[in-house]
C-alpha positions as CSV (number, residue, x, y, z in Angstrom):
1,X,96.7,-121.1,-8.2
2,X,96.5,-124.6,-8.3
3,X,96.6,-126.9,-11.4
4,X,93.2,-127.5,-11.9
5,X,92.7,-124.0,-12.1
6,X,95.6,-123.1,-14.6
7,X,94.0,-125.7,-16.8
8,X,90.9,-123.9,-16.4
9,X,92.3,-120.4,-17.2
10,X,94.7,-122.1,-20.1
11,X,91.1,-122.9,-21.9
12,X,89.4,-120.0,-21.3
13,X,92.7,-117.7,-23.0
14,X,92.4,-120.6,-25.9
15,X,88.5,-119.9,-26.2
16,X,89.7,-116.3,-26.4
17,X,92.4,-116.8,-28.9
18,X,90.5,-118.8,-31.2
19,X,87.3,-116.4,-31.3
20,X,88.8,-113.0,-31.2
21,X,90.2,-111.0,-34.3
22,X,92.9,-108.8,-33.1
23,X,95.1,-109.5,-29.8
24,X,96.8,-106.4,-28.6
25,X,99.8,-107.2,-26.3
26,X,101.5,-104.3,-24.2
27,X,103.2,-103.8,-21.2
28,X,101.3,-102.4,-17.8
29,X,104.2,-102.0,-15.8
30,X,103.9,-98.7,-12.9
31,X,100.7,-98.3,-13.9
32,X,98.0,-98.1,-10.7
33,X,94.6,-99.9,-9.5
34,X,92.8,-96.5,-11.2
35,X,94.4,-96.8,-14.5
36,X,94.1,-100.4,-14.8
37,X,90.4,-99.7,-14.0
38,X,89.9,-96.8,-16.3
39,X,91.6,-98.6,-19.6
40,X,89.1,-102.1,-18.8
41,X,86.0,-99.7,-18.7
42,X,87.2,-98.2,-21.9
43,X,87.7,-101.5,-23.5
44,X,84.4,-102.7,-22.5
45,X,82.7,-99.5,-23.5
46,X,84.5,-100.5,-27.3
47,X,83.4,-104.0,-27.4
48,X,86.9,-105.3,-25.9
49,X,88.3,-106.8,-23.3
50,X,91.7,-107.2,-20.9
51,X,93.2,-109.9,-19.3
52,X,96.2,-110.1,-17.4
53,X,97.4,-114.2,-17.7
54,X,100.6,-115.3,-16.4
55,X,102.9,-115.8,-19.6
56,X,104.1,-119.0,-19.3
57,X,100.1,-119.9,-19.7
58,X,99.1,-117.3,-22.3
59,X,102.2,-119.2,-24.3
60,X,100.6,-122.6,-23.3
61,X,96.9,-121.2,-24.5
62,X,98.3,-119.3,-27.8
63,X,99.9,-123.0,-29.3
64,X,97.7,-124.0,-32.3
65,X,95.5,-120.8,-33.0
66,X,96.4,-118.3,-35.3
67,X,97.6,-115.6,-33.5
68,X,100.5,-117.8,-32.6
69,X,103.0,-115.4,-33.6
70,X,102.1,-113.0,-30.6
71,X,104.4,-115.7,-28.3
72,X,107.6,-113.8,-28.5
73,X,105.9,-110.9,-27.2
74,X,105.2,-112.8,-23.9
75,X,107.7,-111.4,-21.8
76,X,107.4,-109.3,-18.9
77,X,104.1,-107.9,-17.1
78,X,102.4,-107.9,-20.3
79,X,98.5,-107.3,-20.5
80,X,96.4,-109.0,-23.4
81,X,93.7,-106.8,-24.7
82,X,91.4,-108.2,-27.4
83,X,88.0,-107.8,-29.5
84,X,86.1,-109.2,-32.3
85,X,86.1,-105.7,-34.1
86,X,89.4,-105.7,-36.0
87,X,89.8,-102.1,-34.4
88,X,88.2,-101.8,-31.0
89,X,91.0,-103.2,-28.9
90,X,94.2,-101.0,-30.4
91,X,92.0,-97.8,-31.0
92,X,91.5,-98.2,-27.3
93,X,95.1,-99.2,-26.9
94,X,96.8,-96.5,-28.7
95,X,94.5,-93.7,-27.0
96,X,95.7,-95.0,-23.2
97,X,99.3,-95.8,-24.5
98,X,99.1,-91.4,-25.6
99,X,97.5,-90.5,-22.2
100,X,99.8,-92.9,-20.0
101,X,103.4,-93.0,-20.6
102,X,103.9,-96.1,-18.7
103,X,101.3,-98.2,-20.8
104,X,103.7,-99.3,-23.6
105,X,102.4,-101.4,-26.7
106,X,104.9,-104.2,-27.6
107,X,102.5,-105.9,-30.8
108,X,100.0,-108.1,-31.7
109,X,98.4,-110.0,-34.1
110,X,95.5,-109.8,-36.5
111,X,94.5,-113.4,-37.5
112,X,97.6,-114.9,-38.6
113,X,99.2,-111.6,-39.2
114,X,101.6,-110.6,-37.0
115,X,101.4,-106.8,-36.1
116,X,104.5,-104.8,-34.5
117,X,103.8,-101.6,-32.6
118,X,103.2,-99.2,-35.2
119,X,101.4,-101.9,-37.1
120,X,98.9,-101.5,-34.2
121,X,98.8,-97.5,-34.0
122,X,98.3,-97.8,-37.8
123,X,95.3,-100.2,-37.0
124,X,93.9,-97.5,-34.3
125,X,93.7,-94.9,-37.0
126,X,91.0,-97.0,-39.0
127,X,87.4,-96.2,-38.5
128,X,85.7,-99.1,-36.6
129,X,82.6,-101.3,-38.0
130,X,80.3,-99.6,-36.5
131,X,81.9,-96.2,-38.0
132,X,81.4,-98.1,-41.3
133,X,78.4,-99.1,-40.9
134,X,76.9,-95.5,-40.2
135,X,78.9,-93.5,-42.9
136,X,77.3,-96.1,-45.6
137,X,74.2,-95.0,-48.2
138,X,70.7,-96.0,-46.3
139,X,69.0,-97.2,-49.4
140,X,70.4,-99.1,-51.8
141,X,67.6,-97.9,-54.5
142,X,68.7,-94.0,-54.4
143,X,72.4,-94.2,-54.5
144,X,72.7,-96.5,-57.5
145,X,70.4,-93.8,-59.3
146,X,72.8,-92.5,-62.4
147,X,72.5,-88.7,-61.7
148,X,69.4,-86.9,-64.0
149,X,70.1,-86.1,-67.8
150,X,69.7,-82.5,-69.5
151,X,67.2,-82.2,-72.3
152,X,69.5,-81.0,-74.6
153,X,72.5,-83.6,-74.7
154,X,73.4,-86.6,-73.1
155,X,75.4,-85.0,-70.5
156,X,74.3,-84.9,-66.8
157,X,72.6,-81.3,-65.9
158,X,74.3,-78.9,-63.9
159,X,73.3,-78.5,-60.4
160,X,71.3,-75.7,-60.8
161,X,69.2,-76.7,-63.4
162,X,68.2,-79.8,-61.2
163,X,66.3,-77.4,-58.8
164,X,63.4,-76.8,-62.2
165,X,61.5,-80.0,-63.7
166,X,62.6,-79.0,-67.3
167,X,62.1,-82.5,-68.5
168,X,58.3,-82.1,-68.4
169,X,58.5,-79.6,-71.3
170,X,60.8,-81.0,-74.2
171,X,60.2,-83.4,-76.8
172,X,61.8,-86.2,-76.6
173,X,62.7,-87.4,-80.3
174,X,64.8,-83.8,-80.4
175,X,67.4,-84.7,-77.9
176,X,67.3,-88.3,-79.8
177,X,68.5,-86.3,-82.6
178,X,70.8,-83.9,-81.2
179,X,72.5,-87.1,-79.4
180,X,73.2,-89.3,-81.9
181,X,74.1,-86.5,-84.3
């Protein structure tokens, strides 16, 4: 590779440093062409990404962004796997690193946090943003509805008597009454 194209590639790893918020780094070492396939169409199916960068450029690319505390894990055939979802890349990670002995998480960082290897399988547990996003109420309008009174007191109806409209047939100014006393 000559120099214009490290400087090249040195921007691009900045540019990827700078936008991304988690950097996964782990080692790839024995692993085959297959594998190495397999895990980049499972990052890209998450939203991720991998790139293998020599290290002494990755360390060049890393100075002045925040995930500058990944540089000591620079060492080695290391891999760099990253996403904008806090979660995609090391749920990704940690799933290949069960199914492939020789895929071996070293770290990584979240922002300017640091993350260690179980940092990053702790990260992988998480529900992702689009997880989140499903489990959440649809309307807004329903579930900040306080749940229906009873006639008789103040104190939310049981279940079953939810099922009958028995507010259509009590007066009003008796559970006033009974209420305040």
């Amino acid at each position: 590779m000559d120099r214009a194209g490290k400087k090249e590639l040195v921007a691009a790893l900045n540019g990827v440093f700078r936008d991304t918020n988690v950097v996964v780094i782990a080692h790839y070492s024995g692993l085959n062409v297959a594998q190495m396939q397999a895990l980049r169409k499972q990052m890209k199916q998450a939203g991720a990404a991998v790139r293998v960068a020599k290290n002494r450029l990755a360390k060049i690319a890393v100075e002045g962004t925040e995930v500058a505390a990944i540089t000591p894990l620079l060492r080695g055939p290391t891999l760099l796997a990253y996403s904008g979802d806090p979660v995609a890349a090391p749920k990704v990670a940690a799933e290949f690193a069960k199914a492939n002995e020789k895929f071996v998480i070293l770290g990584g960082a979240m922002g300017e946090t640091p993350l260690d290897a179980s940092a990053v399988k702790a990260l992988a547990a998480l529900p992702s943003l689009d997880e989140l996003r499903a489990k959440r109420p649809r309307s807004r309008k329903f579930s900040m509805l306080p749940p229906p009174r009873s006639p008789v007191c103040c104190k939310p109806m049981p279940a079953r008597a939810r099922r009958h409209d028995a507010r259509a047939s009590f007066d009003r100014s008796q559970t006033v009454r009974m209420c305040n006393g």
